[in-house]
C-alpha positions in Angstrom: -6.2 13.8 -5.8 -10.2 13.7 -5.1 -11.5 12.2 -2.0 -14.8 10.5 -1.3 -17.3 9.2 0.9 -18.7 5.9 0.2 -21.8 5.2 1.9 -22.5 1.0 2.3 -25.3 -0.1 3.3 -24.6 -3.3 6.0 -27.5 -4.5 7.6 -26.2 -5.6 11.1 -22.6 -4.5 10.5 -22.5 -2.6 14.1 -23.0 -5.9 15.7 -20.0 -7.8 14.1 -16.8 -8.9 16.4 -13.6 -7.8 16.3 -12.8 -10.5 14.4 -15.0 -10.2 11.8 -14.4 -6.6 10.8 -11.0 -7.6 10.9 -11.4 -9.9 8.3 -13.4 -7.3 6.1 -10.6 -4.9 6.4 -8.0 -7.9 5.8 -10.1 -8.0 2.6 -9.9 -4.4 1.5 -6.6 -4.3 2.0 -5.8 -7.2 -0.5 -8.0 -6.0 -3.0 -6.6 -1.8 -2.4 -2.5 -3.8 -2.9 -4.4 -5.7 -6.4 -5.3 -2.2 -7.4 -2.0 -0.5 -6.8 -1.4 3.0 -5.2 -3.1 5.1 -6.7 -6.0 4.2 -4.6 -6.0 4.9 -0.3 -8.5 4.0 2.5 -7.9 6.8 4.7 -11.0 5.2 7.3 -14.3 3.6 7.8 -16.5 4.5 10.6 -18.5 1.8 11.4 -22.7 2.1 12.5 -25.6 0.0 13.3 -26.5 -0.6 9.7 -23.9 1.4 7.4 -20.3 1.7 7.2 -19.2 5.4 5.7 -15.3 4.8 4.2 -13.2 8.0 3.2 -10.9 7.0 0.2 -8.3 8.9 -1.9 -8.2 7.7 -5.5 -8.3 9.5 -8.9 -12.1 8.5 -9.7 -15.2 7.1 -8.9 -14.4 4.2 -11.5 -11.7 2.6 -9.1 -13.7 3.2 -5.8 -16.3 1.2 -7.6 -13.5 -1.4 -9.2 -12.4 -1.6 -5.3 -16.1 -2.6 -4.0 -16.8 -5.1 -7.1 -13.4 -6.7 -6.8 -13.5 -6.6 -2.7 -17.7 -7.8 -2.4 -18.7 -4.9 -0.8 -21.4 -2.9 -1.2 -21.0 1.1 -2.5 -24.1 2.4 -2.3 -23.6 6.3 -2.4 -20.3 7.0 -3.9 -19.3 11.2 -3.0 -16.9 12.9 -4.0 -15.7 15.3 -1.3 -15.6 19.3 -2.2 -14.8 20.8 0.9 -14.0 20.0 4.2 -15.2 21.9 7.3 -14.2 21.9 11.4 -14.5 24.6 14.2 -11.6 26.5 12.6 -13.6 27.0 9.6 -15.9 29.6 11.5 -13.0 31.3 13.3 
């Protein structure tokens, strides 16, 4: 199933408590259970300004449906073709 990288753009996001980006994942999580299994946060990393989420799902469509339904933001929606690490240049 394809993976992608979904780029949202947050303004301030880096600066938010524990409690707060709690309550955003809370969120995702409710909306990923509306939209049944075939979609999957993998992880978020979290910046000053942008939050860059890895998902498994079978299209753009439903990342999209995911950030409509959720509230957030989905900027630059990727889909992933390869990955890399050390062990690639070995």
């Amino acid at each position: 199933m394809p993976r992608y990288v979904i780029e949202r753009d947050i303004p301030g996001v880096g600066t938010l408590s524990a409690g707060e980006l709690r309550a955003i994942s809370q969120k995702a999580c409710f909306v990923l259970d509306q939209l049944g299994p075939q979609v999957h946060w993998d992880y978020s990393y979290v910046t000053g300004d942008k939050v860059y989420c890895v998902y498994i799902a079978p299209s753009e469509d439903l990342i999209r449906e995911h950030a409509r339904r959720g509230g957030f933001p989905a900027d630059r929606v990727s889909e992933v073709i390869s990955v890399i690490d050390p062990v690639t240049a070995e």
